[in-house]
C-alpha positions in Angstrom: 2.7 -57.0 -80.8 3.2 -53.4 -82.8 0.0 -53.0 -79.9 2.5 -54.1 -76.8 5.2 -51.5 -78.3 2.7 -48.7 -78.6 1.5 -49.6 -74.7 5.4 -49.8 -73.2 5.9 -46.9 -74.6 2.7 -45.0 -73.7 4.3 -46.2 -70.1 7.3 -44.9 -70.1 6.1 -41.4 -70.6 3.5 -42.0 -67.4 5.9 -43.7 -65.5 8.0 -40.0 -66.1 5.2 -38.1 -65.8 4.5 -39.8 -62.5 7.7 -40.0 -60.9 7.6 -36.3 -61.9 4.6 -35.8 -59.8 5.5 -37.7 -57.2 9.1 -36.3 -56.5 7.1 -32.8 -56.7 5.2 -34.3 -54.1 8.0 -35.1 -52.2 9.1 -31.5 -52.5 5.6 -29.9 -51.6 6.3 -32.2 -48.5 9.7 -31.1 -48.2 8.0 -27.9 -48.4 5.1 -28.4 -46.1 7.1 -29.9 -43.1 9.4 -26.6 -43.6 6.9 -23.9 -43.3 4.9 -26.1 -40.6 8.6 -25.7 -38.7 8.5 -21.9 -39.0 5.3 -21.7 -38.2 5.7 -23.9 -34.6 8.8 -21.7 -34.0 6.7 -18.2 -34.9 3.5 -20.0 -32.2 6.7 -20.0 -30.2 8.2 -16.8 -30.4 4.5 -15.5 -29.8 3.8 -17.4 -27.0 7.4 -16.4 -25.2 6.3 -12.7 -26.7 3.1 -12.7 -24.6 5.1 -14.1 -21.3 7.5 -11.5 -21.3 4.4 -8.8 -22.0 2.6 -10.2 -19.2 5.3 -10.5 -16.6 6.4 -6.4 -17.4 3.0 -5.8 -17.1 2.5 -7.0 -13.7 6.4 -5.7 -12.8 5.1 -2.2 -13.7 1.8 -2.5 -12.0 3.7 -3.6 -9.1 6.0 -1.0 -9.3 3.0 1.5 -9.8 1.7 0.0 -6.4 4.4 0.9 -4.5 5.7 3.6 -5.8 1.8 5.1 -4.8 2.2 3.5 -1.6 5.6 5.0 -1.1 4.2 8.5 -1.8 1.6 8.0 0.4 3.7 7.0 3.6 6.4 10.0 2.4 3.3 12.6 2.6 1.8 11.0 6.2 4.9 10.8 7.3 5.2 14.8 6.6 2.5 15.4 7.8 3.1 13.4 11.2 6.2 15.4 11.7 4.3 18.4 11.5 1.5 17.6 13.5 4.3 16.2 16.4 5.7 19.9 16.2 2.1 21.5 17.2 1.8 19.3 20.3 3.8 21.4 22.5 1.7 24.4 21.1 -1.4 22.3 21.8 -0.1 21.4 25.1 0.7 25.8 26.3 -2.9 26.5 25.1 -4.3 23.8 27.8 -1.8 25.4 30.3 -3.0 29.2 29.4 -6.6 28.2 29.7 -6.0 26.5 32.7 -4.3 29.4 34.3 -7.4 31.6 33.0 -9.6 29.9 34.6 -8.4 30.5 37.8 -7.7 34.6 37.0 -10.6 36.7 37.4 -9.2 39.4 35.5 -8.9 38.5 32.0 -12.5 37.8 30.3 -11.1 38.4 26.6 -7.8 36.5 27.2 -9.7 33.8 28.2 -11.8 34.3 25.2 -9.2 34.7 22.7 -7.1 31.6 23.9 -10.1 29.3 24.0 -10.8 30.2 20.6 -7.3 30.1 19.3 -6.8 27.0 21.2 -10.4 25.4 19.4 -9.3 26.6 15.9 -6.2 24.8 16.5 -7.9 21.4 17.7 -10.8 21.7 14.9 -8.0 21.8 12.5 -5.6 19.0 14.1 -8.8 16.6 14.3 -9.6 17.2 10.6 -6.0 15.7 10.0 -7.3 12.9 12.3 -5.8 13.8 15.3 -7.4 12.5 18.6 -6.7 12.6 22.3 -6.0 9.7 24.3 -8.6 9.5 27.1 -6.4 8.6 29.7 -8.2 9.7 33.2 -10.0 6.7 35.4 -8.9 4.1 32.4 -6.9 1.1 32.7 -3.6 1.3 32.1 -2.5 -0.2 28.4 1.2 -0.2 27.5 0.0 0.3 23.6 -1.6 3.7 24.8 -0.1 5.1 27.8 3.7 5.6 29.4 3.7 5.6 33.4 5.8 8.3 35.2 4.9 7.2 38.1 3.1 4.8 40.9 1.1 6.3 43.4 -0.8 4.0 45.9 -4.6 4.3 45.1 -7.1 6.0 47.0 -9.2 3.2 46.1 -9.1 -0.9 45.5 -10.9 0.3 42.1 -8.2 2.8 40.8 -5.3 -0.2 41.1 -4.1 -0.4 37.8 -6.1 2.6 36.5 -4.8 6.4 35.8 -5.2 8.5 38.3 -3.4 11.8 36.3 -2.4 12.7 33.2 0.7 14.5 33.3 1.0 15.1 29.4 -2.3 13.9 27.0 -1.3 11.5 24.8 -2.0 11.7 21.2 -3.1 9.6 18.1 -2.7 10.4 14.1 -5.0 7.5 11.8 -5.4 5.2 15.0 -1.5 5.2 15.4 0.0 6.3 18.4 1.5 9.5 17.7 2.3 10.4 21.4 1.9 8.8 24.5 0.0 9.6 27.3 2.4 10.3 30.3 0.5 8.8 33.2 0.4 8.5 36.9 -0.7 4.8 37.6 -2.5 3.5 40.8 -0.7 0.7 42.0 
C-alpha cells in the first residue's frame, strides 16, 4: 500500500506537469492561430499592394500613351497649318511659271521662279506633301470639290475632270486641300 501512496503521488505531480504542458499547448495554439491571422491579413495587404501597383502602372503607361499621342497630333497639326499657309505661295509660282512660258523675254525669270518654285515643292514633299492628280480622273467626293458641270466633249469624260481650277493637296494621305474641279457631266 505505502507502494500505491508513493504511485498517487508520483501522479499528481505528472498530472500537473501535464496539464501544464498541455494548457501551454493550448497557448502555442492560441499563439499559432494568431500569427497565422496576421500573416493571411499581411498575404492580404500584399496582394491589394500589388493591385494597386499594377493598375498605376498601366494608368501611367496609358497616360504616357496619350500624352505622346497628344504631342504628336499638336506638332502635325502645326505643321499642317503651316504647310496650308504655303499653298497660296505654291499656287502664284504655278501662275508665274505659267505666265513665263508664254513671254519670250524673260529666260532668267523663268529660271529663277522654276527653281524657287522646285525648292519650295522638294521641301513641301519631304513634309509629305503631295498633289492631287485631278486631270482626266474620275470624280471622288473624298478627293475633289466640283465648281462646276460642263457637258463633256466625250461619252468617256462623263463623270471625269475635265479642269483643275485650283490642285488639290494632301499632307500623310489626309486631305489637306481639295482639288477645285470642273466635272463632265
Amino acid at each position: 500500500m505505502a507502494e500505491k501512496k508513493k504511485t498517487n503521488k508520483q501522479e499528481e505531480p505528472d498530472n500537473k506537469k501535464l496539464a501544464a504542458l498541455e494548457a501551454k499547448i493550448e497557448g502555442l495554439n492560441e499563439h499559432l492561430e494568431e500569427v497565422n491571422g496576421q500573416l493571411e491579413e499581411a498575404k492580404k495587404k500584399e496582394s491589394d499592394a500589388k493591385a494597386d501597383y499594377l493598375r498605376l502602372m498601366a494608368e501611367f503607361d496609358t497616360f504616357r500613351r496619350r500624352t505622346a499621342e497628344e504631342k504628336l497630333a499638336l506638332v502635325s497639326s502645326a505643321s499642317s497649318d503651316v504647310i496650308k499657309g504655303l499653298l497660296p505661295i505654291l499656287d502664284d509660282c504655278e501662275i508665274a511659271l505659267a505666265a513665263l512660258e508664254k513671254s519670250a523675254d524673260s529666260e532668267s525669270a523663268k529660271a529663277g521662279t522654276e527653281m524657287i518654285f522646285g525648292k519650295l515643292s522638294t521641301f513641301l514633299k519631304g513634309k509629305g506633301l503631295e498633289r492631287i492628280e485631278a486631270k482626266g480622273a474620275d470624280f471622288d467626293t473624298e478627293l475633289h470639290e466640283a465648281v462646276t458641270t460642263f457637258p463633256a466633249p466625250s461619252e468617256e469624260l462623263k463623270g471625269k475632270v475635265i479642269d483643275v481650277v485650283q490642285t488639290g493637296y494632301t499632307l500623310g494621305g489626309k486631305v489637306l486641300r481639295y482639288a477645285k474641279v470642273v466635272v463632265g457631266a
